[in-house]
N, C-alpha and C positions, 0 to 999 in steps of 0.2 A: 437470444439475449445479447446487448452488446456488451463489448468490456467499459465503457463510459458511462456512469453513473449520469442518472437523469432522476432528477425529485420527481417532476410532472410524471413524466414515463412510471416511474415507481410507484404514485399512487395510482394512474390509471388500472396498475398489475395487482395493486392490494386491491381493487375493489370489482378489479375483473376473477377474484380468487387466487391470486397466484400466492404460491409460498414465500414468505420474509427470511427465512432459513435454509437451510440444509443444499443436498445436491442442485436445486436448480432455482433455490433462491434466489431473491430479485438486492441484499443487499453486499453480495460476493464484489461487484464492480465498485461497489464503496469502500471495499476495505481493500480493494486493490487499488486502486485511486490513492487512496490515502497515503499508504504503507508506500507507494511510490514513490509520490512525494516526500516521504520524509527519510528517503533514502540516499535521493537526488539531493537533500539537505546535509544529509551525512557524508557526500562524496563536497559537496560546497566547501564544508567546512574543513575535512581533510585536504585537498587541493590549496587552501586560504595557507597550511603550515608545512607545505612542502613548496620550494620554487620552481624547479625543474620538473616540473609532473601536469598532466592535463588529462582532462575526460578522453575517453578512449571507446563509446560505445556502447550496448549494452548486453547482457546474457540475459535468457529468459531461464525460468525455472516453475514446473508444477507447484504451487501450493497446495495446502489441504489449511482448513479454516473450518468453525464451526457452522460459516454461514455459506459453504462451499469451496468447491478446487476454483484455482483460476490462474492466469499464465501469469506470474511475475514479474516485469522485464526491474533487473539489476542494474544498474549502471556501474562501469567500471573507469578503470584509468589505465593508464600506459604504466608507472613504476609495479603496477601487483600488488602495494602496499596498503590499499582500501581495505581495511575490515568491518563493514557496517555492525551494526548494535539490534538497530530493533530487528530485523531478521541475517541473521548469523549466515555465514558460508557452510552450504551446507546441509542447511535446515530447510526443512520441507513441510513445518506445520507452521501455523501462528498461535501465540497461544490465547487461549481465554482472555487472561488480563489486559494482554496488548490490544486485543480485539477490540473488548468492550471500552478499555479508555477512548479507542478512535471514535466509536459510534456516541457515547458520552459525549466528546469533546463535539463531534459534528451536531447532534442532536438537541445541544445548548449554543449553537448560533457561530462557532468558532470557524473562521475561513481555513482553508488547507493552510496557510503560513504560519496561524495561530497555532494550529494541532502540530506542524512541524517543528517549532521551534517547544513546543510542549511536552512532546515524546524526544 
């Protein structure tokens, strides 16, 4: 399974039997995709109200999700002073509600910028 979400790929897998949930779920690359993005949104925006400060990289980290584990990659900065929101320092689940709003928000037509700036 790759970590890049692919619609086509995805229904090829719904209809070749594969599971839409759990450990080797086909829609874990979605919600890591997602949650990236809106994390990289959250370091935008922090960076926009500090002057002196710049992206600096990024850390990965295990998630657990209920639609599967999947590598996280974090993005950080150089001052330390990043504390993203939709997944905490820390934190090593996502939870239900964050979950389903992404798949909601994708699932009604919204591009990754809409879902970011929405969460």
């Amino acid at each position: 399974m790759s970590d890049k979400f692919d619609f086509k790929e995805a229904l090829e897998q719904i209809k070749a039997g594969a599971k839409i949930d759990g450990k080797e779920g086909i829609l874990a690359p979605l919600i890591k995709q997602l949650t990236e993005a809106t994390l990289e949104a959250e370091l935008e925006s922090h960076l926009t109200q500090e002057i002196r400060n710049r992206k600096n990289g990024k850390t990965s980290k295990r998630m657990k999700s209920s639609v599967g584990e999947f590598e996280l990659e974090v993005p950080r900065e150089r001052n330390g002073t990043f504390k993203p929101q939709i997944v905490k320092k820390h934190q090593r689940s996502i939870s239900d509600q964050i979950e389903e709003e992404i798949l909601s928000l994708y699932a009604l037509g919204n591009s990754y910028i809409q879902i970011r700036e929405h969460l």
